[in-house]
C-alpha positions as CSV (number, residue, x, y, z in Angstrom):
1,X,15.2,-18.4,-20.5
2,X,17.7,-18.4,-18.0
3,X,16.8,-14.9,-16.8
4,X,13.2,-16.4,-16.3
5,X,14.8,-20.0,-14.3
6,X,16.4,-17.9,-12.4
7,X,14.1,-15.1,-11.0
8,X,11.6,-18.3,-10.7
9,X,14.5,-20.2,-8.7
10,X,14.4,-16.6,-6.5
11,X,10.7,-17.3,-5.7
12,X,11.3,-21.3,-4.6
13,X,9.4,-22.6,-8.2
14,X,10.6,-24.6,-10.7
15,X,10.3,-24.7,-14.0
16,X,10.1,-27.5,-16.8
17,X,10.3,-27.7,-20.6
18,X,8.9,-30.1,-22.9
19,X,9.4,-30.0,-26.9
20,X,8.0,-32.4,-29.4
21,X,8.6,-32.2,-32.6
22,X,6.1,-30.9,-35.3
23,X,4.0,-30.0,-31.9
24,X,5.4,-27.5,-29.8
25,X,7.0,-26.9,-26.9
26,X,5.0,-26.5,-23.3
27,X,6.4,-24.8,-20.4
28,X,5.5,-25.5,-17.0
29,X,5.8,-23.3,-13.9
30,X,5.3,-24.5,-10.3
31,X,5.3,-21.8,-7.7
32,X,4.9,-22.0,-3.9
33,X,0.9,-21.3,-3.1
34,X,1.8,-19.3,-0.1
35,X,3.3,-17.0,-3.2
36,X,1.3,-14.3,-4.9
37,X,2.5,-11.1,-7.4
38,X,0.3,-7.9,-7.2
39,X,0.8,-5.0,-8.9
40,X,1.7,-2.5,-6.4
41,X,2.2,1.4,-5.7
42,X,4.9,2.3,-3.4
43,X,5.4,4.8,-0.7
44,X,7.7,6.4,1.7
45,X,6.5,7.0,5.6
46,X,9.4,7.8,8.0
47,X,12.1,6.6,5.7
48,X,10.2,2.9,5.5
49,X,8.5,1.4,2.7
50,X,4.9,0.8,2.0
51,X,3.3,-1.3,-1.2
52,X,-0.9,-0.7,-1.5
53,X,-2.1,-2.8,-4.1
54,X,-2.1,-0.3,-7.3
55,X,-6.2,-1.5,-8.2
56,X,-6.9,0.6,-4.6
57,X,-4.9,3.7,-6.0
58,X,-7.7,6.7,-7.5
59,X,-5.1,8.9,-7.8
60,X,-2.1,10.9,-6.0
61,X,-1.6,14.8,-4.9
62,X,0.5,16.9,-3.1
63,X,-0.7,17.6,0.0
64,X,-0.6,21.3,-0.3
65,X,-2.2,21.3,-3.7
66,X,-5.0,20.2,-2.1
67,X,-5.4,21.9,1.3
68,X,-3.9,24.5,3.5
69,X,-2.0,23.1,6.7
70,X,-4.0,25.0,8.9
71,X,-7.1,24.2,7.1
72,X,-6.1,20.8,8.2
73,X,-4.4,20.9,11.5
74,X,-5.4,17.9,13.4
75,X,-8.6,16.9,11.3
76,X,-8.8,13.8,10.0
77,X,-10.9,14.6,7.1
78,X,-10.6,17.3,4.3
79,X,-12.4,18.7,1.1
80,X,-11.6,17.1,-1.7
81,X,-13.6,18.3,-5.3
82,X,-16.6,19.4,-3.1
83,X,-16.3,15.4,-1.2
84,X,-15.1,14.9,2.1
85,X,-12.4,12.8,2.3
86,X,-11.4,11.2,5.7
87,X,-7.7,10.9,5.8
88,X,-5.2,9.3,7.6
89,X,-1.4,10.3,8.3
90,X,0.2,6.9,8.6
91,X,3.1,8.2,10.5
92,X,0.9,9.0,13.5
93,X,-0.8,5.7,12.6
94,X,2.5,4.0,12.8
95,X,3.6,6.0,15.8
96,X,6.7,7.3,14.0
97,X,8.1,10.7,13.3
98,X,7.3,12.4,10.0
99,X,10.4,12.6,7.8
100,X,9.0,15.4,5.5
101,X,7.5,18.7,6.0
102,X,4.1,19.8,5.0
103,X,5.0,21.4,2.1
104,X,6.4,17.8,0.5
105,X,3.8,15.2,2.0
106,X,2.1,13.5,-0.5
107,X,-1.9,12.3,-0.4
108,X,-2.4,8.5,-1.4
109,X,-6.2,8.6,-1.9
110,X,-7.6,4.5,-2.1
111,X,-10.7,3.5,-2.6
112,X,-12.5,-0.2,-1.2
113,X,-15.9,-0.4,-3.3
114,X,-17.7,2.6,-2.8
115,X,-15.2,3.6,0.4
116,X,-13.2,6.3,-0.6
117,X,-10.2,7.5,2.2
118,X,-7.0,9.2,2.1
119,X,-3.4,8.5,3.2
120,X,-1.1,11.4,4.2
121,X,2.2,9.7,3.0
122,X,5.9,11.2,3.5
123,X,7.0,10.4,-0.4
124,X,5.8,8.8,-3.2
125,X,8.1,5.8,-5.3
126,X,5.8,4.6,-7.6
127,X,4.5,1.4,-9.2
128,X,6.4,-2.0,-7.6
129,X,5.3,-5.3,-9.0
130,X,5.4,-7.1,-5.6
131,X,5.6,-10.9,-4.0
132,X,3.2,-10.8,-0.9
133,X,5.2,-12.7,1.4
134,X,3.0,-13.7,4.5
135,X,4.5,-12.2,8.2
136,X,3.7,-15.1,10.0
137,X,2.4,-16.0,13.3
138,X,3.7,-13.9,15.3
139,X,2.2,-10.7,13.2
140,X,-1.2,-12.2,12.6
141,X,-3.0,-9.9,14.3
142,X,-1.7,-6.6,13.3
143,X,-4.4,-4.9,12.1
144,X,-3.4,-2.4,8.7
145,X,-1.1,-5.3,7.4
146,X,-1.3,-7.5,5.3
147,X,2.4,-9.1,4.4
148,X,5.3,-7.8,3.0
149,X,7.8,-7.7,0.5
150,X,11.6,-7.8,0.0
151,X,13.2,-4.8,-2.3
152,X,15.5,-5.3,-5.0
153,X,17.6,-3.8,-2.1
154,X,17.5,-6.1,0.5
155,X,15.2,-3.9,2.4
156,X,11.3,-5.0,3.4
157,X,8.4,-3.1,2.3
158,X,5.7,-3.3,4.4
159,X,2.0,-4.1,2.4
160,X,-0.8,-2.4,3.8
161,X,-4.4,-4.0,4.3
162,X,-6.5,-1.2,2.5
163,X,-9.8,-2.5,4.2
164,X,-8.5,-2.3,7.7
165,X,-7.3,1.2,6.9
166,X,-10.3,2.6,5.4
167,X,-12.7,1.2,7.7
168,X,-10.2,2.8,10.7
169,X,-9.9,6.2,9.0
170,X,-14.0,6.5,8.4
171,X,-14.7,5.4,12.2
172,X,-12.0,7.8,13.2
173,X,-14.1,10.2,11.3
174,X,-17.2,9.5,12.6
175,X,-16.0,9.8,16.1
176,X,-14.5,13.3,15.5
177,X,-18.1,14.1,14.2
178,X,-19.3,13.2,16.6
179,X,-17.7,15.2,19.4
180,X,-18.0,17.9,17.0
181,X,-21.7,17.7,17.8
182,X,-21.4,17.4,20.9
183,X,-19.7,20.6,21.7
């Protein structure tokens, strides 16, 4: 119990016990509302973490398992099983420098109802049971995020709004079609 009070402490909650005899004993749990716990997949892009909610993971390849780099060169959409995928690399979507060379990047691929789309990710972590902590004001309009999280390290992990991605990385795609056409 005092592992539980005090991880529950952590998150600004409270906890209270009542026992009666010949009854039982009820627990009660208060948490802040602005508080929530999803069960997460983590990533690396650039040396900075990522969380996606783990319910929008289909699955996760290597990169070069999947497609040749020249096959994908600047494209933004590969073949995936006979299905074309639009993809994303989130280091040129977070304007930062790839820390990994083609040959380790790893392929996130999420899916939004019947939206499939894949992220071009740096390295994978794994599954992170996170607290979405809201950004506040001051980030409120940043679109592709959607809070974060603080690391058993101290770091932040940045959690990604999986709408606003796939609905960027399918226009993206339809505007490369289109000037495909065009030529």
């Amino acid at each position: 119990m005092d592992v539980v009070k005090k991880n529950i402490d952590q998150l600004r909650g409270s906890i209270e016990v009542e026992s009666e005899v010949g009854k039982g004993t009820t627990f009660v749990v208060r948490l802040p509302l602005t508080l929530s716990i999803i069960e997460g997949f983590m990533f690396r892009v650039s040396g900075d973490n990522y969380v996606v909610p783990l319910d929008n993971v289909v699955e996760c390849l290597e990169l070069r398992e999947v497609v040749d780099q020249d096959q994908l060169g600047e494209k933004h959409f590969i073949t995936l099983r006979d299905e074309v995928l639009p993809v994303m690399r989130l280091s040129e979507w977070f304007k930062t420098q790839s820390q990994s060379e083609f040959d380790n990047e790893a392929l996130v691929v999420v899916q939004l109802g019947s939206l499939r789309a894949g992220l071009i990710v740096d390295e994978l972590v794994g599954e992170y049971q996170t607290v979405v902590k809201p950004l506040g004001p001051l980030f409120e309009g940043l679109k592709g995020v959607s809070g974060a999280t603080i690391l058993g390290s101290g770091n932040v992990a940045i959690i990604l709004d999986i709408f606003a991605l796939i609905h960027t990385v399918i226009s993206q795609n339809e505007q490369e079609n289109t000037e495909l056409l065009k030529e």
